[in-house]
C-alpha positions as CSV (number, residue, x, y, z in Angstrom):
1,X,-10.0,-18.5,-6.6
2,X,-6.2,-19.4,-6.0
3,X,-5.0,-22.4,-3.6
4,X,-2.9,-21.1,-1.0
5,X,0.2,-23.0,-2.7
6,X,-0.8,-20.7,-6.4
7,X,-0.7,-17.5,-4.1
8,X,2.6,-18.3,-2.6
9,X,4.4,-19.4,-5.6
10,X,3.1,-16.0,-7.5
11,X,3.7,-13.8,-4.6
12,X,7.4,-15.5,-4.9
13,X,8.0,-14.8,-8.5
14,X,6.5,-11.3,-8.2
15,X,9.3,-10.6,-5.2
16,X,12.2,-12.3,-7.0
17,X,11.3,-9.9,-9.9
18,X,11.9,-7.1,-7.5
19,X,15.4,-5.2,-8.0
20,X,13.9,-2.2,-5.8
21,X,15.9,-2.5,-2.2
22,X,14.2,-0.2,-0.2
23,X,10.5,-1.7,-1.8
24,X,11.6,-5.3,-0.4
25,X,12.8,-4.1,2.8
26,X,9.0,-2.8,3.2
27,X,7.2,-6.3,1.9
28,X,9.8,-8.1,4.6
29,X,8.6,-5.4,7.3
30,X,5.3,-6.0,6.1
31,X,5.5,-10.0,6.6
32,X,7.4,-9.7,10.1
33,X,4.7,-7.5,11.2
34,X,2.0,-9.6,9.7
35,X,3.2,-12.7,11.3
36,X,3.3,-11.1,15.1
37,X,-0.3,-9.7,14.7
38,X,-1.4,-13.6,13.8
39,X,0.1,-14.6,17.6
40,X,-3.1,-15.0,20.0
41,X,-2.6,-12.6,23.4
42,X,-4.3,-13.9,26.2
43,X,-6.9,-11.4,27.6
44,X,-6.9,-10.1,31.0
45,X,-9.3,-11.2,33.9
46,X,-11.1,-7.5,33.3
47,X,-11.3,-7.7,29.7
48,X,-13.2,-11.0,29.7
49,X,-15.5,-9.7,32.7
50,X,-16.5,-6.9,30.2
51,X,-16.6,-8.9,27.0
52,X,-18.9,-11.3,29.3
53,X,-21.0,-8.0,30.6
54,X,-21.1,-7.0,26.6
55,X,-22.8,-10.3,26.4
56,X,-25.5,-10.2,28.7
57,X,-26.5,-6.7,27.5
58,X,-26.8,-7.9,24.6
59,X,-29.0,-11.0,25.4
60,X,-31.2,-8.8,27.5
61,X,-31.8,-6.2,24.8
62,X,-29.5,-3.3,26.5
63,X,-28.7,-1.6,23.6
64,X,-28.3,1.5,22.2
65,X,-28.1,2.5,18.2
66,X,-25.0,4.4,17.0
67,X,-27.2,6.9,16.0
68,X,-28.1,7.6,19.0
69,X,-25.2,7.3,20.6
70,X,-23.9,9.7,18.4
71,X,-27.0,12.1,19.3
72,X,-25.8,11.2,23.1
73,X,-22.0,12.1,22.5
74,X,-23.4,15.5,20.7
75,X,-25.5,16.9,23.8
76,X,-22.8,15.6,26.3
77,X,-20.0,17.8,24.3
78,X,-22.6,20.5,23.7
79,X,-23.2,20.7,27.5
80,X,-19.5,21.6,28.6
């Protein structure tokens, strides 16, 4: 597997081969983007009382399968 410093330094002579305009504008889109999704957002007072209710359902075995959630969703839509 490659180091960090091997993936960079290809990834750098792959894009200085590039003579396409429009394809680099895309990778630098593509690394801007990148970069902002990496930045942690702090969660709101709700969203960690859920994540915390999430938690204690699942400790206390208050769960439900996909498959029958799935089952569930059906009849609900069926009923309308």
């Amino acid at each position: 597997m490659a180091t960090v410093d091997n993936l960079r330094n290809e990834l750098i002579e792959k894009i200085l081969s590039i003579n396409n305009k429009a394809f680099l504008e895309a990778i630098d889109q593509l690394i801007s983007s990148g970069s902002s999704a990496l930045e942690m957002s702090e969660l709101t007072e709700d969203q960690k009382k859920m994540l915390k209710m999430s938690e204690e359902d699942s400790k206390n075995g208050k769960l439900i399968s996909q498959e029958a959630m799935d089952k569930r969703n059906l009849e609900w839509l069926n009923a309308m």
